[in-house]
C-alpha positions in Angstrom: 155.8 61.4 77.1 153.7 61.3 80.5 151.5 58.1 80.9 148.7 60.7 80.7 149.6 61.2 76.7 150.3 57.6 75.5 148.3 56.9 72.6 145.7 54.1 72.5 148.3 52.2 70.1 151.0 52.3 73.1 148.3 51.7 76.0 147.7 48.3 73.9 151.2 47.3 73.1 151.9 48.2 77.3 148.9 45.7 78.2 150.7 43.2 75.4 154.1 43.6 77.4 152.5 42.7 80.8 151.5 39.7 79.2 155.0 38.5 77.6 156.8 39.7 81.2 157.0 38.8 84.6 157.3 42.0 86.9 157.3 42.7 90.6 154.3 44.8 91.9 154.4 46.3 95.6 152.6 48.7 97.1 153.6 51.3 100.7 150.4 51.8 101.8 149.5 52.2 105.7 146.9 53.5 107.6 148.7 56.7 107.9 147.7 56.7 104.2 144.0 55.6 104.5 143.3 58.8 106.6 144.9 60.9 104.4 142.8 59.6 101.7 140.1 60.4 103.8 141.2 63.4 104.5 140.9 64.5 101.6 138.3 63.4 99.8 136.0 61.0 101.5 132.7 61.2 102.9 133.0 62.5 106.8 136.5 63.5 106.4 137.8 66.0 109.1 140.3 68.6 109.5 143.2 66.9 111.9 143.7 68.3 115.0 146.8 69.1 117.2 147.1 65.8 118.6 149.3 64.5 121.5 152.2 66.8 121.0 151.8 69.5 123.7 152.4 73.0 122.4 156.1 74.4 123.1 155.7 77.3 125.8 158.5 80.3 125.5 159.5 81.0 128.9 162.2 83.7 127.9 162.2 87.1 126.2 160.8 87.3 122.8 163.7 89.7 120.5 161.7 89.3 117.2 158.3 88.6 116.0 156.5 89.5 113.0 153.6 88.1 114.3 152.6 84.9 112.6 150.8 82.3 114.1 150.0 78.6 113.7 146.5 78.4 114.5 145.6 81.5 112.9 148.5 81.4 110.0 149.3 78.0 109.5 147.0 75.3 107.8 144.5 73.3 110.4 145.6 70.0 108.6 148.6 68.1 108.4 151.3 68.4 105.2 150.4 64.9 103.1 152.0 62.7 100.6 150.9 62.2 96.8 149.2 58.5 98.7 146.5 60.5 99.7 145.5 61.5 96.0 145.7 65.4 96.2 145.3 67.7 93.4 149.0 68.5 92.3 150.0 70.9 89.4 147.6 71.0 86.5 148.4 73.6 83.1 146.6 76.3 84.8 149.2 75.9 87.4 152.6 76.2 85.0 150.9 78.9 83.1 150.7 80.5 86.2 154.6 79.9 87.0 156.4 80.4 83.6 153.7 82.2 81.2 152.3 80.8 77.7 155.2 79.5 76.6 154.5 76.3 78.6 151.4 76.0 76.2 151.6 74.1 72.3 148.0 75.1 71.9 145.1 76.5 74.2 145.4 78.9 77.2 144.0 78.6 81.0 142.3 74.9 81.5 142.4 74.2 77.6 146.1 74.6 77.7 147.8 71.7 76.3 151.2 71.7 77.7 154.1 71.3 75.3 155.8 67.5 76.0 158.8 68.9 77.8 156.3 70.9 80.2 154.2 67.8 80.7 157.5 65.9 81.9 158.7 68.3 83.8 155.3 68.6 85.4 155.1 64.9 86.1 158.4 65.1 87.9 157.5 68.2 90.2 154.2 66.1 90.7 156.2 62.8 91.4 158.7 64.9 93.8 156.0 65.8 96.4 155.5 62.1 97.0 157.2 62.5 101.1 155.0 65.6 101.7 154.4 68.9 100.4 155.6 70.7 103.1 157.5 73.6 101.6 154.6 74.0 99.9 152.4 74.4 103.5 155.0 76.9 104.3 155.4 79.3 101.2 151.6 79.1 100.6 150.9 80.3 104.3 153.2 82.8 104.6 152.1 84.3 101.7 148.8 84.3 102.8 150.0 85.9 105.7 151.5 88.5 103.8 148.4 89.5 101.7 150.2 88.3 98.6 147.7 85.5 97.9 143.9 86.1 99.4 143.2 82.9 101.2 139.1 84.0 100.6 139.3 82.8 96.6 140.1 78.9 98.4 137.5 79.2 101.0 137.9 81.7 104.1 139.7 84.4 104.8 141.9 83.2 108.0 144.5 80.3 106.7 143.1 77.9 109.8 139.7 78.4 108.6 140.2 76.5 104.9 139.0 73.8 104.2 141.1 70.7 102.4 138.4 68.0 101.9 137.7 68.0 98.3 139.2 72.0 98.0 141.1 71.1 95.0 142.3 74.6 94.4 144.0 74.6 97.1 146.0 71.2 96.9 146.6 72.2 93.7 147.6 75.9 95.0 149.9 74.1 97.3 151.6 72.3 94.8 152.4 75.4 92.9 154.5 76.5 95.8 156.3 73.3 96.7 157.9 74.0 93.3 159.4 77.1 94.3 162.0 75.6 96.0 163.7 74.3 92.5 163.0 77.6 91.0 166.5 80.1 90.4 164.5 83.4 92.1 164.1 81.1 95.3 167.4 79.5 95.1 169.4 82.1 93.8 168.5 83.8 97.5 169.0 81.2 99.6 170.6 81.5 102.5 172.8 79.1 103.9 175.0 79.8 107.1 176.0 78.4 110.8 173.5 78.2 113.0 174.4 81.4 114.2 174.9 83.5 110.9 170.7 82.2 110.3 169.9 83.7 113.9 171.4 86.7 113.2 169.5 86.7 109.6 166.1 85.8 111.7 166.2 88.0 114.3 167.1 91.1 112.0 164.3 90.0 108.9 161.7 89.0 111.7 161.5 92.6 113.3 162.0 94.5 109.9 159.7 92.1 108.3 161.5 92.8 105.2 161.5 89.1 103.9 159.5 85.8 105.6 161.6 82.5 105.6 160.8 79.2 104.9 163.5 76.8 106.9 164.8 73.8 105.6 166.0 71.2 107.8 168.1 68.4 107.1 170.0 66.0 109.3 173.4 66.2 109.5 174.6 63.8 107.4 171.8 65.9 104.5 168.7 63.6 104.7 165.3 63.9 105.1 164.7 67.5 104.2 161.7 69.0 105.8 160.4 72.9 105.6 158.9 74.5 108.7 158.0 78.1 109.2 159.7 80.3 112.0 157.9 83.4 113.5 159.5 84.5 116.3 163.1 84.5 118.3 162.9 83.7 122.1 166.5 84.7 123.8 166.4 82.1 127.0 170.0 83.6 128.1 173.3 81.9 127.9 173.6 81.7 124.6 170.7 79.6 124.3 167.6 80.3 122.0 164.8 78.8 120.6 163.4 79.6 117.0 159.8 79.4 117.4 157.8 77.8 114.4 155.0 76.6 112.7 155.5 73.2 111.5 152.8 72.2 108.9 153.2 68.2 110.4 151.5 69.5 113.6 148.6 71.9 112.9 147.8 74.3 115.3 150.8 74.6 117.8 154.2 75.7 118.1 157.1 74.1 118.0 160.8 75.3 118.6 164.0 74.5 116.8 166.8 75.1 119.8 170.1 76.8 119.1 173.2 78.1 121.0 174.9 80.8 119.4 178.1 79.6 121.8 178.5 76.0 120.6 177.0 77.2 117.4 174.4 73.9 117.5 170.9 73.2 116.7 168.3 70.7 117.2 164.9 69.9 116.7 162.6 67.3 117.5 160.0 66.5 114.7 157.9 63.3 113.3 155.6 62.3 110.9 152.8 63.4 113.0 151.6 65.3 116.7 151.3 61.1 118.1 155.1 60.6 116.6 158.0 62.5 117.7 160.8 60.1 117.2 162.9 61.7 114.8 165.9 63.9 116.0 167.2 67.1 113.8 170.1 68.7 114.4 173.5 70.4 113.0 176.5 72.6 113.8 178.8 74.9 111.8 180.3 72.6 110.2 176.9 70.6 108.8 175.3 73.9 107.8 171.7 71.8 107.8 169.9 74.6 108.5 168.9 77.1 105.9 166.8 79.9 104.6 164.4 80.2 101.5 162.5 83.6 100.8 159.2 83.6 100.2 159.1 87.1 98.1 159.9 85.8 94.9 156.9 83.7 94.7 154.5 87.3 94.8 156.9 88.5 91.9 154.7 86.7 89.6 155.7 84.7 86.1 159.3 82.9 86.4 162.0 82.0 84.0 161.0 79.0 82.6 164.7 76.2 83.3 163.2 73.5 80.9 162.0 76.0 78.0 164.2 76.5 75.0 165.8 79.7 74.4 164.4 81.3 71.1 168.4 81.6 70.1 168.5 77.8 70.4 166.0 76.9 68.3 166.6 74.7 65.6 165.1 72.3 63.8 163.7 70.3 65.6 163.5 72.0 68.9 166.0 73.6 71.2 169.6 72.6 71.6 170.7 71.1 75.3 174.6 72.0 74.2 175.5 75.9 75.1 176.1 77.5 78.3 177.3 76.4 82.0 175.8 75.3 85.3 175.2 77.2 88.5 174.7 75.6 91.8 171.8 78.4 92.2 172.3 78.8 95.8 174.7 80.8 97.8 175.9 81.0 101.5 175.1 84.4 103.8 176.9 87.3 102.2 177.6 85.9 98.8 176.6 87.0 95.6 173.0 85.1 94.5 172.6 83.2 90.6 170.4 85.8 88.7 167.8 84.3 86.4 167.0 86.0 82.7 164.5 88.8 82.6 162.8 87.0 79.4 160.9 83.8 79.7 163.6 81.4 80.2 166.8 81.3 82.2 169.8 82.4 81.1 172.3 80.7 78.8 174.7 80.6 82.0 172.1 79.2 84.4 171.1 76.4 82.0 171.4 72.8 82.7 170.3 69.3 82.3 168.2 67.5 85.2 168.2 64.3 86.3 165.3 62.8 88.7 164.8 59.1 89.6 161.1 58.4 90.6 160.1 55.1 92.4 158.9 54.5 95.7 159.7 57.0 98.3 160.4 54.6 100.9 161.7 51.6 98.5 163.7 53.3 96.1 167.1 52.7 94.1 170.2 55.4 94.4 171.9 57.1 91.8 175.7 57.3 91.5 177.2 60.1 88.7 180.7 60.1 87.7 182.5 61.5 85.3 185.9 60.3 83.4 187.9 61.8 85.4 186.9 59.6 88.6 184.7 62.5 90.6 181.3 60.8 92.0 177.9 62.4 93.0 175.1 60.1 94.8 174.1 58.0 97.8 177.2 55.8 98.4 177.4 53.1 101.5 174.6 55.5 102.7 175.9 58.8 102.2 175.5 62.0 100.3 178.9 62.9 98.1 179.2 64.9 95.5 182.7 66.1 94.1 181.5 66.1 90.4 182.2 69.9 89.7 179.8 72.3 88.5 176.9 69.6 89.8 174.1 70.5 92.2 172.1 68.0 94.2 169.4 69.3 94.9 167.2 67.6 97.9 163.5 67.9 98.2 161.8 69.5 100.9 159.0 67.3 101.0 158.9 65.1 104.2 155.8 64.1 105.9 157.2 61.1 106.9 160.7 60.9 107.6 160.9 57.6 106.4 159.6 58.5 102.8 162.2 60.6 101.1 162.2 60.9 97.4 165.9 60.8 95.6 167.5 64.1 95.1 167.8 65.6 91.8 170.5 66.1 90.1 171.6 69.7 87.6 174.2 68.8 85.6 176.2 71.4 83.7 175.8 70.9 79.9 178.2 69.4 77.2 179.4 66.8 80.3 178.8 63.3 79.5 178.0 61.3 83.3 177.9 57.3 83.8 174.8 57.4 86.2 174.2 53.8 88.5 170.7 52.4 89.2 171.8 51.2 92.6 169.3 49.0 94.2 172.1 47.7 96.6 169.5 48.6 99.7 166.5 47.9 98.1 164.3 45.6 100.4 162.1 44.7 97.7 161.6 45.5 94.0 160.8 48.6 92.7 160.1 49.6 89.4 161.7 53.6 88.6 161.6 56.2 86.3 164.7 58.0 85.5 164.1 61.4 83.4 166.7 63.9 82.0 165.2 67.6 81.6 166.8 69.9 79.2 166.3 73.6 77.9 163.7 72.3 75.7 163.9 68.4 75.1 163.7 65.9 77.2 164.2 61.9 77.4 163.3 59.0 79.9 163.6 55.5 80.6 160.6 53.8 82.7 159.4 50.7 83.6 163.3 50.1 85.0 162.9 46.6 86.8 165.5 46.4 89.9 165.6 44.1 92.4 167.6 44.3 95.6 171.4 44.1 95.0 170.5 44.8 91.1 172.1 47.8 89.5 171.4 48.9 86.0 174.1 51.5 84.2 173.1 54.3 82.1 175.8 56.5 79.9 174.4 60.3 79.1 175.7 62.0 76.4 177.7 65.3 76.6 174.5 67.4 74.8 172.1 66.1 77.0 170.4 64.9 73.8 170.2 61.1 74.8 171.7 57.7 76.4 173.2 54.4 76.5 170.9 52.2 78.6 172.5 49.0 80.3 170.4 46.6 81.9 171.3 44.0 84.6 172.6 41.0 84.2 170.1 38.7 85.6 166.9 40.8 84.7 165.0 41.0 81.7 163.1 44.3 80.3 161.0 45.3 79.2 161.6 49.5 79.4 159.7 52.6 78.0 162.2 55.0 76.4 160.2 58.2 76.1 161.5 61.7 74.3 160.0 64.9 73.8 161.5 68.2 71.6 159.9 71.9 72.1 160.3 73.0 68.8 160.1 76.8 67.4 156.5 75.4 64.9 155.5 72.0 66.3 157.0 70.2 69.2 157.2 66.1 69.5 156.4 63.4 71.7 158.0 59.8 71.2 157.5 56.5 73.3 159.1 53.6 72.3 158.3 49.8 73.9 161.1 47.4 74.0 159.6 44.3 74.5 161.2 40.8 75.7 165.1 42.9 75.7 167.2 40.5 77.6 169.1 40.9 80.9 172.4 42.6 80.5 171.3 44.3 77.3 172.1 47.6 76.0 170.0 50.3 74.1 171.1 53.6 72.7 168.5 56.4 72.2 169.7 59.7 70.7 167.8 63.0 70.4 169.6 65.2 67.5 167.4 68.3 67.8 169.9 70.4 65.6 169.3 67.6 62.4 165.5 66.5 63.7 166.5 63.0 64.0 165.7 60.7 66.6 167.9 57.5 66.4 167.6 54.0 68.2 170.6 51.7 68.0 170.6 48.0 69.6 173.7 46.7 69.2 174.1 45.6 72.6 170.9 44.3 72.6 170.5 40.4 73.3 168.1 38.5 72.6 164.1 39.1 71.5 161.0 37.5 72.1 160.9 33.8 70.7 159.2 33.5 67.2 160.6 36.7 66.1 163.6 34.6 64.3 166.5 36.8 66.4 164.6 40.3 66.0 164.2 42.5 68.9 160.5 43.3 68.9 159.3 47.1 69.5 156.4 49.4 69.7 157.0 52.8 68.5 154.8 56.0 68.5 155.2 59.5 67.8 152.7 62.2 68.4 153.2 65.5 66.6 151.4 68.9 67.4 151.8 72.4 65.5 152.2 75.3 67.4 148.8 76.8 68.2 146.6 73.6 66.6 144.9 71.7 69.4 145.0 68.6 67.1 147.5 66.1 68.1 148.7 63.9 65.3 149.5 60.3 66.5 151.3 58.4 64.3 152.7 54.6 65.6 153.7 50.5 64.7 153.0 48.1 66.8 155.3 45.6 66.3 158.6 46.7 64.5 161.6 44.3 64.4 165.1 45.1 64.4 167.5 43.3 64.7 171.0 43.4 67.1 173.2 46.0 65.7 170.8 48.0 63.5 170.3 51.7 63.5 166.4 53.0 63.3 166.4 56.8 62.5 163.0 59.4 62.1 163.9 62.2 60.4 161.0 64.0 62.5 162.2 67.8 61.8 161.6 67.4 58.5 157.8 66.5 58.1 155.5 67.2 55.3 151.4 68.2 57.1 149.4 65.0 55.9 152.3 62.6 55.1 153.0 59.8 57.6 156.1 59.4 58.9 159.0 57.0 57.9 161.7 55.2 60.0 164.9 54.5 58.4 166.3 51.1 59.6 169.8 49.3 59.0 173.3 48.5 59.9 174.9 51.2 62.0 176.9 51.5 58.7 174.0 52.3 56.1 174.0 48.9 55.0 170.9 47.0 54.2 168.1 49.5 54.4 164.4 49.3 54.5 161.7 51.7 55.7 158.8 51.5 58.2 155.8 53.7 58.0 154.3 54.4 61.1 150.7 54.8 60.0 148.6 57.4 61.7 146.6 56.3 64.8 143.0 58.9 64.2 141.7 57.4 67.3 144.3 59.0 69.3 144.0 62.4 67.4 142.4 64.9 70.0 142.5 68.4 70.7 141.7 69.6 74.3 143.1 69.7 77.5 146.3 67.4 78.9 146.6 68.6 82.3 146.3 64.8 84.5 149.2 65.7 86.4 
């Protein structure tokens, strides 16, 4: 449940929380940032211009061009972050992507997106918060192709649009910075030497049979940026430069160098045309240079990876417990993941996601492993992954090197993970969001407190369907566990506040969407707020919506005990229309029951429109 969705019960319990905790608050703002905001929506603002980088000048013979060009092609302003408050993806944008199915009631601008939809739309939103770069590319190019009319955002030539206050096109933009997590994209990725992508380039660019977006990394896989190449110039010797449109310098080109002998590249890029500090380069062995088509995005709707399959319904939604993982991507010459023909992907291509959102330059790491010892994450400062049949998956995002979000992870289903909140390098506090994305469900923990050198341990369950959430030692929390179930009739959004939980605390939150049951067990939690005679004190809400009604049912309690080592369960799939719903709570063991109503909240009972991404 997005902050967007909270009910007013919640909002008020959250501003009740504040009060009972101390929490860090930090902010990365800069004056990079100020501009942006200007740039896009204040009074005077300006389209950038190509700065103090001097154009690159080919001095050898051009062998391919399909005859882009940057300041006729490419965007006249720079690729920005999320701090310059952009319109990102909105319901008219996932309808657009995955169909109707994205929609529990209302169609076009009055869709209300189902709760797994809105997460997974937060997240994609919350991703582009280095840059939206692979979204200047794929929008441009298709532009460029006549796939998408730049006239319907402002002009016909690409240079000629306007950003300042164009909201359909941030917003367009965002749509394709999405792509790049999409199977039909990644399924035909290219990855290769440095000279297996030359060949690739220098054969598509004279057919003009596809149009590539490259992504960049460094050699040791960070700070993934997407630029767009045009052209080949052969300047003999082996040695040839890759001319591109990089959407961090408007207007110019720039050149990534390669040489087929020593099978190398390099690039020299920045945060902006005054900045080029940061180095880019890679050999056979890095393979940090690769290739994502941009056809697939002119093939209209996708396959939807967080809807459920109608053959897992059940009920209370769809199951997270069949099928396998694919990495999605494949090197040159190797077969390419399909996705389903219907509106989700296939039971094969399924999987979980897991994305950590906090500050983009101030962020904690995660570490996966399974029981058998295999790791994936940022460890001592370095990509690993030997977890099999997991993908991390890196976002092409950067406007500023220094602001790169965390990967995201796609874990195969049925495989429980022990994931670390590292905050080892932190330099100051940070408060994060971890989210797990299923085929139809979804849960989250938020309002995760870390300081530097803190680390907080979560265990996911094999199904996807929940977790075991640790907290650190010396910090007390006070978290938002959040759930949400697509279901084949209604689907489900819950939000539960655990106020005053203790440092070192544990808290179990279990989504059983083939019984309808969502359970909360605390018996690792310690402590509660003082008054409350040894109860742990909570704030629970769960909004409920039919398929096809716009009304949103909010039911909620604002202050429910329970006590260490009791077992609260809402039997949600089994609801009666115009009865409240109850919470079963006792000892794990069915010992000592009671029940809590959670009364209905009419305030918070709306129809309309959900789309604040």
């Amino acid at each position: 449940m997005s902050a967007s969705r909270l009910p007013a019960l919640l909002l008020a319990a959250l501003a009740l929380a504040a009060a009972l905790a101390l929490a860090a608050c930090g902010s990365s703002s800069s004056s990079r940032h100020t501009v942006q905001r200007s740039l896009l929506g204040g009074a005077g603002a300006q389209n950038t211009s190509a700065g103090q980088s001097p154009p690159y000048q080919p001095t050898g013979s051009i062998v391919a061009d399909d005859g882009f060009r940057p300041n006729r092609d490419g965007f006249a302003f720079e690729n920005y972050a999320n701090s310059a408050g952009p319109q990102n993806l909105t319901a008219v944008e996932m309808q657009d992507l995955f169909g109707a199915q994205v929609c529990a009631a209302g169609s076009g601008a009055s869709c209300q997106l189902t709760p797994v939809a809105q997460e997974w739309m937060d997240t994609e939103n919350g991703g582009m918060a280095g840059g939206h770069c692979f979204g200047f590319s794929l929008a441009s190019l298709l532009i460029f192709k006549g796939a998408l009319k730049g006239s319907i955002f402002g002009a016909d030539q690409t240079f000629a649009l306007p950003i300042v206050g164009n909201k359909s096109l941030q917003s367009k933009i965002a749509e394709e910075f999405v792509y790049q997590d999409l199977a039909a994209v990644k399924g035909r990725q290219v990855k290769g030497t440095p000279s297996e992508i030359l060949d690739r380039l220098i054969s598509t660019l004279k057919d003009r049979s596809e149009v590539y977006t490259i992504a960049i990394f460094k050699a040791d896989g960070t700070g993934g940026h997407a630029v767009t190449p045009y052209a080949v110039e052969d300047n003999g010797a082996g040695k040839y430069h890759l001319l591109i449109y990089d959407n961090n310098f408007p207007g110019i080109t720039r050149a990534i160098s390669l040489d087929r002998n020593a099978n190398t590249w390099s690039y020299i890029g920045g945060i902006n045309p005054s900045d080029t500090s940061e180095l880019y380069q890679g050999d056979a062995n890095t393979k940090s240079l690769s290739l994502y088509p941009s056809s697939p995005a002119a093939a209209g709707s996708q396959p939807c990876p967080f809807c459920a399959a109608p053959s897992a319904a059940s009920a209370g939604g769809g199951m997270s417990t069949t099928g396998a993982s694919t990495t999605g991507a494949s090197t040159t010459g190797a077969s390419t993941t399909d996705a389903s023909s219907s509106g989700t992907v296939g039971a094969a291509a399924a999987y979980n996601e897991l994305t950590l959102a906090g500050d983009p330059s101030n962020h904690a790491h995660l570490v996966l492993s399974d029981a058998s010892g295999h790791h994936a994450g940022v460890i001592n400062g370095k990509s690993v992954n030997d977890l099999p049949g997991v993908e991390v998956s890196s976002r092409l995002s950067d406007q500023n090197w220094a602001e790169a979000p965390e990967p995201t992870y796609r874990l195969p289903l049925r495989t429980p993970y022990i994931v670390t909140i590292d905050g080892t390098n932190l330099k100051k506090p940070d408060t994060e969001k971890l989210s797990l994305i299923g085929p139809g469900d979804y849960v989250s923990i938020d309002d995760i407190k870390l300081s530097p050198g803190e680390k907080d341990k979560v265990t996911i369950f094999g199904d996807g369907s929940g977790f075991i959430y640790e907290t650190a030692g010396r910090q007390d929390e006070s978290p938002l566990l959040a759930a949400g179930v697509d279901g084949p009739k209604a689907t489900y959004g819950f939000a539960i506040k655990a106020l005053g939980v203790k440092g070192g605390s544990k808290i179990n939150l279990n989504l059983d969407t083939k019984a309808g049951e969502l359970d909360l067990g605390t018996m690792g939690t310690r402590g509660g707020i003082k008054g409350t005679g040894g109860y742990g004190v909570y704030v629970f809400s769960e909004s409920r919506q039919v398929k096809g009604d716009p009304h949103v049912h909010v039911f909620g309690n604002s202050q429910l005990l329970i006590k260490r080592g009791e077992l609260a369960v809402l039997d949600y799939g089994h609801f009666k229309v115009g009865h409240n719903p109850r919470l079963l709570i006792g000892g794990a063991n069915g010992s000592n029951p009671r029940y809590e109503t959670l009364k209905e909240d009419k305030s918070s009972t709306a129809s309309g429109a959900t789309t604040t991404p």
